[in-house]
C-alpha positions as CSV (number, residue, x, y, z in Angstrom):
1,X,155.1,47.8,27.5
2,X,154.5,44.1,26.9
3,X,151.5,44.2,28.9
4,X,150.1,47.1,26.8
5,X,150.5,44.6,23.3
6,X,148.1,42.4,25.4
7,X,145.8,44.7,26.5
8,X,145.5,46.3,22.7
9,X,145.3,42.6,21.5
10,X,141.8,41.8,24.1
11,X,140.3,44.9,22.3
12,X,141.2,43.2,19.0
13,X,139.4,40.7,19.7
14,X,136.3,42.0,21.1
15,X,136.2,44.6,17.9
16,X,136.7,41.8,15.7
17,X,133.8,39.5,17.6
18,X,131.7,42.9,17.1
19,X,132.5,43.0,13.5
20,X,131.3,39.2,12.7
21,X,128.2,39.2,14.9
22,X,127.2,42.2,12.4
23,X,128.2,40.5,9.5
24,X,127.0,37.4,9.9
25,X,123.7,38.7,11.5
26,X,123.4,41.1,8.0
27,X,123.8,38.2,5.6
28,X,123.4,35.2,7.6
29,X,119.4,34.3,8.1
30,X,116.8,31.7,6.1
31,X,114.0,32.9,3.4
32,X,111.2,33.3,6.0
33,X,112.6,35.8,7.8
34,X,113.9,37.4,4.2
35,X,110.5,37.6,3.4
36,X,108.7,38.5,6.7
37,X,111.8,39.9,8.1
38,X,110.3,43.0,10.3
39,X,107.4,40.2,11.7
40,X,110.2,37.6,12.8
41,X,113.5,39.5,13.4
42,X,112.8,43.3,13.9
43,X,115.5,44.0,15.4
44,X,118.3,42.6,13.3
45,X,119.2,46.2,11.7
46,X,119.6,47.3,14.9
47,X,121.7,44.3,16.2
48,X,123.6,45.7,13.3
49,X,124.3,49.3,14.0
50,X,124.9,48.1,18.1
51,X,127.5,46.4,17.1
52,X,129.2,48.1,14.3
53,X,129.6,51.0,16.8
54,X,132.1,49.1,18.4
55,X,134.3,50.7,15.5
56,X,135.2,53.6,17.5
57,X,137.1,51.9,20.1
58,X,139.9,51.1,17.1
59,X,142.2,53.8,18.6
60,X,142.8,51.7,21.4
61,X,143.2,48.5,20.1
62,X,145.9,50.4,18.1
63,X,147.3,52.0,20.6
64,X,146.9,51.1,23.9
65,X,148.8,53.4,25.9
66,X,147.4,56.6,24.7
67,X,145.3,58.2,27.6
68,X,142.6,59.8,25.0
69,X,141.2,56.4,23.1
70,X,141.7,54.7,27.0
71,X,139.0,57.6,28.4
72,X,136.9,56.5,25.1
73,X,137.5,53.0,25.9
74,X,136.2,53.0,29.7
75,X,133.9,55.5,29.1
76,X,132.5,53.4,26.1
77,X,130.5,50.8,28.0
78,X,128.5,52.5,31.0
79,X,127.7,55.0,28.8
80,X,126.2,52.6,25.5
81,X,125.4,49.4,26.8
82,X,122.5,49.8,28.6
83,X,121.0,52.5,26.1
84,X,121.2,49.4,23.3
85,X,120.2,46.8,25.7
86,X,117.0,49.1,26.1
87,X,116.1,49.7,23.1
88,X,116.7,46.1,21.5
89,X,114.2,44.8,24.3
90,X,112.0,47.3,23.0
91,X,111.8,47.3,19.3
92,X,112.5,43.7,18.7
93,X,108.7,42.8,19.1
94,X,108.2,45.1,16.1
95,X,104.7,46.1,14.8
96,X,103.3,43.3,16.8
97,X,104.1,45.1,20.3
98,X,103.6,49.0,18.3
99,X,107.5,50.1,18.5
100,X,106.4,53.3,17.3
101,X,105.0,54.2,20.7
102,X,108.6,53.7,22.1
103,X,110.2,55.2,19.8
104,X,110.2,58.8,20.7
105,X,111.8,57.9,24.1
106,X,114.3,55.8,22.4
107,X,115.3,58.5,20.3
108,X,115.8,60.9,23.7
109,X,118.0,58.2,25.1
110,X,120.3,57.8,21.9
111,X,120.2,61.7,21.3
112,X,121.9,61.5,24.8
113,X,124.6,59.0,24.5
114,X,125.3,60.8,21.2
115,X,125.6,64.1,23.0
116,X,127.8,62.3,25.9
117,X,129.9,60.3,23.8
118,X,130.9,62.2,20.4
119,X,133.6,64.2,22.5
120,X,135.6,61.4,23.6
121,X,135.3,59.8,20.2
122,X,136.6,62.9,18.8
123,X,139.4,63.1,21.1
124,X,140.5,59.6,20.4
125,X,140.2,60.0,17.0
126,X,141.6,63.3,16.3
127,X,145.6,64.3,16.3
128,X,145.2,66.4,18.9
129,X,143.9,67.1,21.9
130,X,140.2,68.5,22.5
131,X,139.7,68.1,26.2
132,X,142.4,69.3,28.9
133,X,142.8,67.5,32.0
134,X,140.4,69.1,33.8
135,X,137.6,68.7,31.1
136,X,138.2,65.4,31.3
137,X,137.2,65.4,34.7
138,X,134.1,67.3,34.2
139,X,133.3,64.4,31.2
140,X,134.0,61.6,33.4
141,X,130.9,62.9,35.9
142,X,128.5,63.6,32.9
143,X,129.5,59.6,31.5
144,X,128.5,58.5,35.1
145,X,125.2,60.3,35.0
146,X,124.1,59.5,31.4
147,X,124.9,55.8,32.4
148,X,122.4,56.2,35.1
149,X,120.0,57.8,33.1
150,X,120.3,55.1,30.4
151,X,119.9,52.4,33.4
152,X,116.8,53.6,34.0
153,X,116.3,53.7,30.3
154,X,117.1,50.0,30.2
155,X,114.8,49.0,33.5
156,X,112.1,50.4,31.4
157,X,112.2,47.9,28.8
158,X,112.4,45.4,31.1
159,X,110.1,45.5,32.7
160,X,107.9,46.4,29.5
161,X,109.1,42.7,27.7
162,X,108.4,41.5,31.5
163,X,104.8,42.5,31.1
164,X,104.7,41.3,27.9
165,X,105.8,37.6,28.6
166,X,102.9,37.1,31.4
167,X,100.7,38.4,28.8
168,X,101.8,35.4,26.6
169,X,101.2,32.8,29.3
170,X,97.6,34.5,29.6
171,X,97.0,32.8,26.2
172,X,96.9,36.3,25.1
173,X,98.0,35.8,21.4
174,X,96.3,33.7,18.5
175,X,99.4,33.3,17.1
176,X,102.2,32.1,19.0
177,X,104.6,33.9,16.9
178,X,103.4,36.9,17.7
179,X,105.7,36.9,20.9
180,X,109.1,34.6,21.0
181,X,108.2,34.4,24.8
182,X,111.3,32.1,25.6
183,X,113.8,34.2,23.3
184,X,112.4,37.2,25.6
185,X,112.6,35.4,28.4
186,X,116.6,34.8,28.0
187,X,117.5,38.4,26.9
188,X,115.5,40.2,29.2
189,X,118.6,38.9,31.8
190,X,121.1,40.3,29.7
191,X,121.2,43.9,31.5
192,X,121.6,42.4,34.8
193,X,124.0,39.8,33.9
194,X,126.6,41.3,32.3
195,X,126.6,44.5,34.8
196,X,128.6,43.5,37.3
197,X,131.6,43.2,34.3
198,X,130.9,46.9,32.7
199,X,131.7,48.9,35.5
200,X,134.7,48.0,37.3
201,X,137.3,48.6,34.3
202,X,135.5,52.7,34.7
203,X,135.5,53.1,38.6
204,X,138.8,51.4,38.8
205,X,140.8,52.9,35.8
206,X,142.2,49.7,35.1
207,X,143.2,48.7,31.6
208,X,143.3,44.8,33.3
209,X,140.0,44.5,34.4
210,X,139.2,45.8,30.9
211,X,141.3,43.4,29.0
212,X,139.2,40.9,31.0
213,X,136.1,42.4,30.0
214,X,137.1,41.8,26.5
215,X,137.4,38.7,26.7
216,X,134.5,38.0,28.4
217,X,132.3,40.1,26.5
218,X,134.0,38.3,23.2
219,X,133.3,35.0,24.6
220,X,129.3,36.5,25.4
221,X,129.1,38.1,21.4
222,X,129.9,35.0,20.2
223,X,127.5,32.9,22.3
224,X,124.6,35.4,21.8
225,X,125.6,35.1,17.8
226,X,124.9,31.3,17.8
227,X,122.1,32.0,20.2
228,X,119.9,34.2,18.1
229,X,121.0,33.2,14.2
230,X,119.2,30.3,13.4
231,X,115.7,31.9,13.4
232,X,114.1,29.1,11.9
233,X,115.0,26.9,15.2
234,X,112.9,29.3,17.2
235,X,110.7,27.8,20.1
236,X,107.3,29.0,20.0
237,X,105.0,28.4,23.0
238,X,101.2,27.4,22.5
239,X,99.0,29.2,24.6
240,X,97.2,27.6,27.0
241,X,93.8,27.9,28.8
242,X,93.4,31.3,30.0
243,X,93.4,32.1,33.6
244,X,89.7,32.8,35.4
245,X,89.6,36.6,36.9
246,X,87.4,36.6,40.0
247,X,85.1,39.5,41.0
248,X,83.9,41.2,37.4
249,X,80.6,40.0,38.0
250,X,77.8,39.6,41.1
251,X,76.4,36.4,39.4
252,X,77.4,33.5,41.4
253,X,74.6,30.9,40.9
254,X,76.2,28.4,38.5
255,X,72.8,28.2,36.3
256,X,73.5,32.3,35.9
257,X,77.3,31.5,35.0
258,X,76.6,28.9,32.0
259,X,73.8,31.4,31.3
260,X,76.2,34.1,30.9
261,X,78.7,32.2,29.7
262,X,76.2,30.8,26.2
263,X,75.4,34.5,25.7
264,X,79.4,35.5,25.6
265,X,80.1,32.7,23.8
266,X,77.6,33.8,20.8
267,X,79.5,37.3,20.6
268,X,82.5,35.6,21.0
269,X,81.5,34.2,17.6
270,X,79.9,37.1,16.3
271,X,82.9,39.1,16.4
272,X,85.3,36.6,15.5
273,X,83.8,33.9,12.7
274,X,80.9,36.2,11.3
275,X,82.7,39.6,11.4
276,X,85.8,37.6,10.2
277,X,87.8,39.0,13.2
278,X,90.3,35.5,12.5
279,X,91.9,36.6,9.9
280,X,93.9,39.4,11.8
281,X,97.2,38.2,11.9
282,X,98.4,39.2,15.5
283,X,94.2,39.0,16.8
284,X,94.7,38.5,20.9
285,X,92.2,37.9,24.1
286,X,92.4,41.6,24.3
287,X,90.8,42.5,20.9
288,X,87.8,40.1,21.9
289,X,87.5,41.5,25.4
290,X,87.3,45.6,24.3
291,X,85.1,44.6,21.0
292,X,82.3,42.5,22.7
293,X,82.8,45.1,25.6
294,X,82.4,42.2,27.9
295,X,83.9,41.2,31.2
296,X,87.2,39.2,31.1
297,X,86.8,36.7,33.3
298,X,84.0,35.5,31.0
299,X,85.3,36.2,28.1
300,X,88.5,33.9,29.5
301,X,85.8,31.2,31.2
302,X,84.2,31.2,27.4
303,X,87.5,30.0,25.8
304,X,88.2,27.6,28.5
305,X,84.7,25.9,28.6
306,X,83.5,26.2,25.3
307,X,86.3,26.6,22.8
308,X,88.9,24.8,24.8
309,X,91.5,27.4,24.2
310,X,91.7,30.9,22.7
311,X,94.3,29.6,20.2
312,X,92.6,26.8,19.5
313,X,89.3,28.4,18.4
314,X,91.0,30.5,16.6
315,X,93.3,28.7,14.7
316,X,90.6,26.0,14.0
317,X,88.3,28.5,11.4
318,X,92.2,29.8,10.4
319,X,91.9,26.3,8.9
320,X,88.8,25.6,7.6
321,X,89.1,29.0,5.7
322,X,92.2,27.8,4.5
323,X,90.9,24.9,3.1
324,X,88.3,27.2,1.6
325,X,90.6,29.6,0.3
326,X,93.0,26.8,-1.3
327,X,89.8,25.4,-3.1
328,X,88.6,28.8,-4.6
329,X,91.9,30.1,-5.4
330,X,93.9,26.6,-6.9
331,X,96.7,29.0,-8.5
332,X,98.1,30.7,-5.2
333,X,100.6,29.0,-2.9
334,X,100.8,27.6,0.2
335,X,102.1,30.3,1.5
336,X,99.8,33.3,0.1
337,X,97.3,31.3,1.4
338,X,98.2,30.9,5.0
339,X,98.8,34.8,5.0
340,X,95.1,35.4,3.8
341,X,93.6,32.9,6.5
342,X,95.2,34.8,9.1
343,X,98.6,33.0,9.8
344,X,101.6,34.7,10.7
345,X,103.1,32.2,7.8
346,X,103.0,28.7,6.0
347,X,104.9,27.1,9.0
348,X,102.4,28.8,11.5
349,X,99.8,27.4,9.8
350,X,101.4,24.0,9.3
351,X,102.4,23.9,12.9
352,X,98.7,25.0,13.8
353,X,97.4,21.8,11.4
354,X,100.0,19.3,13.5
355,X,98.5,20.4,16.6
356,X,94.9,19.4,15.3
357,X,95.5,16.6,13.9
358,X,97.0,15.4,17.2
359,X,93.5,16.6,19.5
């Protein structure tokens, strides 16, 4: 029996790790993200709810040695984790990376960890007994299936935020903060590092292994906690020159190239200082590329030849208009004004301004 007090005591302490990384993620966070919070932390509700859920697993913390809340407890984390690792990788780009598109498959995924896991809640929870021995069985085998479903739910995302970081290092964004690329970089791991401690506690029936997995996973809430609260210390990459695409074009002779090259450069500028195309918050390489309807690989040899960067160019009539708009409009603040010259924020803008005063 003593070993049972320890084992309800591990859970303790994982619940309890749960229960502060949701509180302090609810309250905890600077006035930025306050004011822009589903631009810089989309996915802190979320973060939330993941790890509120851990309520349920209460029954065994209280009582170890009943055999219904340890089903629900080894059951618990094949079956969840990888359907919220999934769909935090997903949504926490927010508007910036259209969530909405994921959404629908998102909600299939947590219809069907619902569906699999609202029996053996119940049965924990409840006085009595809902499943017999041999239902039991059957739900173990449906747990081990939605797990692999919600796997591949979670290799989905990943390789999704995957796609999205080499877009970032394509210079791809105007404004760094469009895409944390080094907070992506870390928790797009997070599935495959913590794998190899969810499943042996499940295929071994061993309320050990699980203790240890507490612990573990306690230790792990708490770093993750300190990891992604201070969003204000955030690193944020600056784009740099974009990378030449070969074979878009037959024109080889270099006096066609530069020819080419003036005459993309002038709708470059078309579309982005006459039509005003700067001031678009999350504007990208992309948006230039299908607009002009030209070739990449000059639209990229533009930036890099002529503008220096895509970011750069950008950013520099962010600035200027800035200036402009501070002039007209003497009554607004600092950071109204950023907003309506395109920045994602005052400190975007300000970081922006360092980084051209320093050129």
């Amino acid at each position: 029996m003593n070993e049972y007090y320890y084992y309800g005591l591990a859970a303790t302490i994982y619940i309890t790790t749960c229960w502060t990384f949701a509180f302090v993620r609810w309250f905890h966070t600077c006035n930025e993200p306050k004011e822009r919070h589903s631009y810089i932390w989309p996915d802190r509700k979320l973060q939330c709810l993941c790890y509120i859920m851990a309520t349920v697993l209460v029954p065994y913390a209280i009582n170890p040695t009943d055999e219904q809340a340890w089903v629900l407890m080894k059951s618990y984390f094949p079956a969840t984790y990888y359907f919220y690792c999934g769909m935090l990788l997903l949504c926490y780009t927010g508007t910036v990376k259209q969530w909405s598109r994921w959404k629908p498959l998102s909600w299939v995924a947590a219809c069907t960890v619902i569906g699999t896991m609202i029996t053996p809640v119940f049965n924990a929870w409840l006085p009595f007994k809902l499943v017999s021995t041999e239902g039991g069985n059957f739900w173990h085998y449906t747990i081990t299936v939605e797990s692999i479903l919600m796997m591949a739910y979670c290799c989905v995302a990943m390789w999704q935020v995957w796609r999205w970081i080499r877009e970032s290092r394509d210079a791809n964004y105007s404004n760094p903060d469009d895409f944390p690329v080094k907070y992506a970089s870390v928790v797009v791991l997070y599935p495959i590092v913590l794998t190899p401690l969810l499943w042996p506690a499940y295929i071994l029936d061993s309320r050990q292994t699980m203790a240890i997995l507490h612990l573990l996973l306690a230790m792990f809430n708490i770093v993750l906690l300190i990891t992604v609260m201070p969003a204000w210390r955030r690193k944020y990459i600056l784009p740099s020159t974009a990378e030449d695409e070969a074979g878009e074009d037959e024109c080889n002779e270099p006096s066609c190239v530069e020819k080419h090259i003036d005459e993309t450069a002038k709708q470059i500028n078309a579309y982005v200082v006459q039509q005003r195309a700067f001031l678009d918050p999350h504007l990208k390489i992309d948006d230039v590329v299908d607009h002009c309807e030209l070739g990449r690989t000059y639209v990229s040899m533009t930036f890099q030849r002529r503008f220096g960067s895509f970011a750069k160019y950008v950013n520099s009539h962010r600035l200027d208009y800035y200036d402009q708009y501070m002039a007209e409009h003497p009554e607004e603040t600092k950071e109204s004004a950023a907003l309506a010259s395109g920045f994602a924020n005052y400190m975007a803008y300000y970081r922006a301004k360092q980084r051209q005063d320093r050129y």
